[in-house]
C-alpha positions as CSV (number, residue, x, y, z in Angstrom):
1,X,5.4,3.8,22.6
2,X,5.8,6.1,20.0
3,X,8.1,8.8,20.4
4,X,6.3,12.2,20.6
5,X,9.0,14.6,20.8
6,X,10.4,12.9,17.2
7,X,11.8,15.2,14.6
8,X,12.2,15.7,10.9
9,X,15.7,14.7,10.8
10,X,15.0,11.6,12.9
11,X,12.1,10.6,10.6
12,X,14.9,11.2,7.8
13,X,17.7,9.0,9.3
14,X,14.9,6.0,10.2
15,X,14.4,6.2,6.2
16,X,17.7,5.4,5.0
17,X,18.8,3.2,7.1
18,X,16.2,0.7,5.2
19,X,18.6,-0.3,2.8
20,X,18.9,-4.1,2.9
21,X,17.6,-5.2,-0.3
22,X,17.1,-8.6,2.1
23,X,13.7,-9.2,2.9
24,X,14.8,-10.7,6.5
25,X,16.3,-7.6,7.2
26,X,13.6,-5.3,6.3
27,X,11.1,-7.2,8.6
28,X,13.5,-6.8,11.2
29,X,13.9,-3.0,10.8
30,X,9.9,-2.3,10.3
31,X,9.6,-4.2,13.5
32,X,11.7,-2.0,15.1
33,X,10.0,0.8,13.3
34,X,7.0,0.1,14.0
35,X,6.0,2.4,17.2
36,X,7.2,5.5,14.8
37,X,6.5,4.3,11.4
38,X,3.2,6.5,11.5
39,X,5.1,9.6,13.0
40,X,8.1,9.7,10.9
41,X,5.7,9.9,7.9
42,X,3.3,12.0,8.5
43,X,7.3,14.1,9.8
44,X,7.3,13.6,5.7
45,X,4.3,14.8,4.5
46,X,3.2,11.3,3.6
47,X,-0.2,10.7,2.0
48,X,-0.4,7.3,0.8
49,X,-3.0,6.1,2.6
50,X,-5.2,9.2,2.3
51,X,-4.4,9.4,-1.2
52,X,-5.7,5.6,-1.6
53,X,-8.6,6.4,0.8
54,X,-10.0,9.2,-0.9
55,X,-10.0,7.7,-4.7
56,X,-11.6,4.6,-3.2
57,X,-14.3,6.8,-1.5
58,X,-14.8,8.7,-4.7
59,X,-15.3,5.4,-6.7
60,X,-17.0,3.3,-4.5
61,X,-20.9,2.8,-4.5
62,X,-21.9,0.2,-2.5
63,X,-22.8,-0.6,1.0
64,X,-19.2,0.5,3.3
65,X,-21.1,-1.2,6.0
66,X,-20.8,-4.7,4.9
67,X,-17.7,-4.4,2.3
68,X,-15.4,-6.9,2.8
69,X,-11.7,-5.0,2.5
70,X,-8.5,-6.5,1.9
71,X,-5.9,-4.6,3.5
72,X,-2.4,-5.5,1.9
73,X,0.7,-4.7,3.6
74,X,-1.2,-3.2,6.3
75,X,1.3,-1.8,8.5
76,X,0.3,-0.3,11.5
77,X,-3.6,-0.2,10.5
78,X,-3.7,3.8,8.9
79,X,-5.7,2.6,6.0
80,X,-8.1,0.8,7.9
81,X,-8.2,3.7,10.6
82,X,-8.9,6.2,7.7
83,X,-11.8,3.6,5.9
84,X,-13.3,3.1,9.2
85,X,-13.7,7.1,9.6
86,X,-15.7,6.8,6.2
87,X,-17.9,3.6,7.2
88,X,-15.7,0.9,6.4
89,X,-16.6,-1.9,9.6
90,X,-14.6,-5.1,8.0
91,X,-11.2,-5.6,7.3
92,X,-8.3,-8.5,6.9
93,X,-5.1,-7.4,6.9
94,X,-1.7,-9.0,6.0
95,X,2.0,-7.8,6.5
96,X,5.6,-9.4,6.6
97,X,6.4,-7.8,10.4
98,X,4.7,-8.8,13.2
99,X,5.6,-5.7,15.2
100,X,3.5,-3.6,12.7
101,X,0.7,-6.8,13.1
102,X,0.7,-6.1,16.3
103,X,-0.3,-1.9,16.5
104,X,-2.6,-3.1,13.7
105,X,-4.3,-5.0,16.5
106,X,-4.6,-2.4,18.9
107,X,-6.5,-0.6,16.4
108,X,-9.5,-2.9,17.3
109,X,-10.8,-2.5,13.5
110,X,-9.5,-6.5,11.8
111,X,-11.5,-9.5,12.2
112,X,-8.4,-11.2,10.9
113,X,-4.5,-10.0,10.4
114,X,-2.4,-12.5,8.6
115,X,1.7,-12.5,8.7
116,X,3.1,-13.0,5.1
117,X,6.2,-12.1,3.5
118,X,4.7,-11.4,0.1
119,X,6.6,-13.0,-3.1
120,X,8.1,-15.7,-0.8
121,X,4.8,-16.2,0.1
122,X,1.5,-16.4,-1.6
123,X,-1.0,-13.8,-0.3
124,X,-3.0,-15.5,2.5
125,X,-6.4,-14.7,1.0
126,X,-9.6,-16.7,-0.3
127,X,-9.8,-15.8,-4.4
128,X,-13.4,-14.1,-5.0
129,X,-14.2,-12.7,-1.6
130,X,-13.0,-9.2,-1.3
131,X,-15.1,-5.8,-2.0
132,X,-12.3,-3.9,-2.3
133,X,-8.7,-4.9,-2.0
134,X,-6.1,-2.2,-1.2
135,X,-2.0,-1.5,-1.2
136,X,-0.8,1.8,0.1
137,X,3.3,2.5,-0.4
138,X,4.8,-1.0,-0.6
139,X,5.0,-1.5,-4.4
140,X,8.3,-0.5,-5.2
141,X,11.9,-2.3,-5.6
142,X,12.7,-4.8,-2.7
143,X,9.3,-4.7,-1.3
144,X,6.0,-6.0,-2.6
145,X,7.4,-7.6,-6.2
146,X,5.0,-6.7,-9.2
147,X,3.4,-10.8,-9.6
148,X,1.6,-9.5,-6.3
149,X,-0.7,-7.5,-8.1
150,X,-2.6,-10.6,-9.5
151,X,-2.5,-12.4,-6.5
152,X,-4.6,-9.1,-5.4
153,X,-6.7,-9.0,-8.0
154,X,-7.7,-13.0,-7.4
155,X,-8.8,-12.2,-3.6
156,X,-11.2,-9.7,-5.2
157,X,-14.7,-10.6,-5.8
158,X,-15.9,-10.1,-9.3
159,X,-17.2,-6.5,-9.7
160,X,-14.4,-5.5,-6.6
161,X,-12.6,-3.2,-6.5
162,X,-8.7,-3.2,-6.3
163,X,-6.6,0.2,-5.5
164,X,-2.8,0.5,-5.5
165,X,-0.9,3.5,-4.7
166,X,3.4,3.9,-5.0
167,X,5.6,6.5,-4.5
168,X,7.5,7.6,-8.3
169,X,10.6,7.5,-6.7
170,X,14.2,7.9,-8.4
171,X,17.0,5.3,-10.0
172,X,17.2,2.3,-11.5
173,X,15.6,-0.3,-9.9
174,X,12.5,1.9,-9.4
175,X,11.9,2.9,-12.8
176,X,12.1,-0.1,-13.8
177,X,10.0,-1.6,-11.2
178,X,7.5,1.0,-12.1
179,X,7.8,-0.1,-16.0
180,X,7.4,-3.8,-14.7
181,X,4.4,-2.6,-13.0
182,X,2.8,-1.1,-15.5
183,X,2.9,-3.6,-18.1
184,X,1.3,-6.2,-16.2
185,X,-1.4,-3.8,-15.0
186,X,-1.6,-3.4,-18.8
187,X,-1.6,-7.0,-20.1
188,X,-4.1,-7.9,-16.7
189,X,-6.3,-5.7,-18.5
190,X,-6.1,-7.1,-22.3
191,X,-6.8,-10.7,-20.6
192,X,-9.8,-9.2,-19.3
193,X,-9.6,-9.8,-15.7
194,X,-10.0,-6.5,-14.6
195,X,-10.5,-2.5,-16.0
196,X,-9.0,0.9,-15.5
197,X,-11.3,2.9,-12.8
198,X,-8.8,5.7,-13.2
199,X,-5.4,6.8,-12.5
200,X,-4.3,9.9,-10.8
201,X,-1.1,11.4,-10.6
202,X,0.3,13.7,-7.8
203,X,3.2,15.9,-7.1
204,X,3.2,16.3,-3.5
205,X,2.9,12.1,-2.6
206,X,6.0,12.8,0.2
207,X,8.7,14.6,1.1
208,X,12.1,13.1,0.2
209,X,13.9,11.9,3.3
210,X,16.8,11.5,1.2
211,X,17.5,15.4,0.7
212,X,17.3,17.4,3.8
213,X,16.3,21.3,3.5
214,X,19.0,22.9,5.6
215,X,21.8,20.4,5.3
216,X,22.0,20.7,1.4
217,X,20.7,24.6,0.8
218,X,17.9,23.4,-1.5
219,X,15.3,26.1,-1.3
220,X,12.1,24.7,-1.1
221,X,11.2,21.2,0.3
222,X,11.8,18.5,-2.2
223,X,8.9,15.9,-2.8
224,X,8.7,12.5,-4.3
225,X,5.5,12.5,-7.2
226,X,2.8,9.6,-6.7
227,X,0.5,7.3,-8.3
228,X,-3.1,5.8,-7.5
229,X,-4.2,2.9,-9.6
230,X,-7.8,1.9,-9.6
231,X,-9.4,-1.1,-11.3
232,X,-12.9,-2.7,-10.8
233,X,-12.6,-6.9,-11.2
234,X,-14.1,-8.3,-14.0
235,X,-17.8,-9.8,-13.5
236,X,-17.2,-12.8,-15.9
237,X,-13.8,-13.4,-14.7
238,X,-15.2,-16.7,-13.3
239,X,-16.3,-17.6,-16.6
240,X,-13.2,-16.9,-18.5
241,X,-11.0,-19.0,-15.9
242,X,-13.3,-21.8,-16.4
243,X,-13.3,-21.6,-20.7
């Protein structure tokens, strides 16, 4: 069970002590995380999977009731908790721990959850099928690599809809994840397998657990920027696989 009486600086120490650039090791320590992973981020302000939630909602007119969403690196289930609140009824989610699998379970909302460690593995998902496919946090340097994005875009059904959302956060291997990212969202586009929806940028997308408050006088509470990504599948993407 979750630990209720959890605080900030907890939330903080769980953060950095992910630092295995291993992917073994970081399924290990998100399924130890798991019974706190929700409560040491919402400790830190985290908004990923409202901030995906909410663009999706914004941009999406068809029928919630029987849209098929694809929930990648699902986690415990918030994204699916927060669709279902809007009149999302079926999801399939996939993840790399099976302790996070597991609370995703308990949320009663999957008709499938699927374990995958994503770019080791392929993503576990028929190619066409999905209404909306969706990726909250994990696209960022020794996570979800960037050749996952087209495996995404694949399980979405032409016309579907495919949102991403990452954190902007700082150094080396991010920026240039982030530059890696954004050239094959680019080039995805030019081959005409999918268009830009829209992209929003925000300043508040979490606290930084790396820089606490008290401990290093810094004045006002620091936060890491964020982006959503939103593009609709092409219709005739069958047809230009097939040419």
């Amino acid at each position: 069970m979750s630990d209720s009486s959890r605080t900030a600086e907890e939330a903080r120490v769980a953060f950095q002590s992910c630092k295995s650039s291993d992917p073994r090791d970081r399924v290990q320590f998100y399924d130890s995380w798991a019974q706190n992973y929700e409560k040491d981020h919402n400790l830190m302000s985290y908004r990923s999977p409202h901030l995906a939630v909410n663009f999706l909602s914004e941009n999406f007119s068809g029928s919630r009731e029987e849209a098929q969403v694809l929930d990648v690196a699902c986690g415990t289930g918030w994204v699916a908790k927060l669709m279902a609140e809007l009149g999302f009824r079926h999801f399939v989610g996939v993840d790399g721990s099976k302790g996070m699998l597991e609370l995703a379970a308990e949320t009663g909302l999957y008709q499938d959850l699927r374990l995958a460690l994503l770019g080791t593995q392929p993503l576990p998902a028929q190619t066409g099928v999905f209404d909306v496919v969706v990726i909250a946090g994990a696209l960022d340097a020794g996570f979800v690599p960037v050749s996952v994005v087209r495996e995404m875009c694949h399980a979405a059904k032409p016309g579907g809809f495919v949102c991403m959302v990452r954190g902007d956060h700082t150094g080396a291997p991010a920026d240039k994840y982030k530059k890696d990212l954004e050239r094959e969202l680019q080039l995805m586009e030019e081959e005409g397998l999918w268009s830009l929806v829209g992209i929003k940028r925000v300043d508040r997308y979490m606290e930084d657990p790396h820089v606490n408050p008290e401990r290093d006088d810094v004045q006002d509470k620091p936060y890491i920027s964020g982006t959503v990504y939103l593009y609709q599948k092409s219709i005739d993407t069958a047809v230009k696989s097939r040419d």
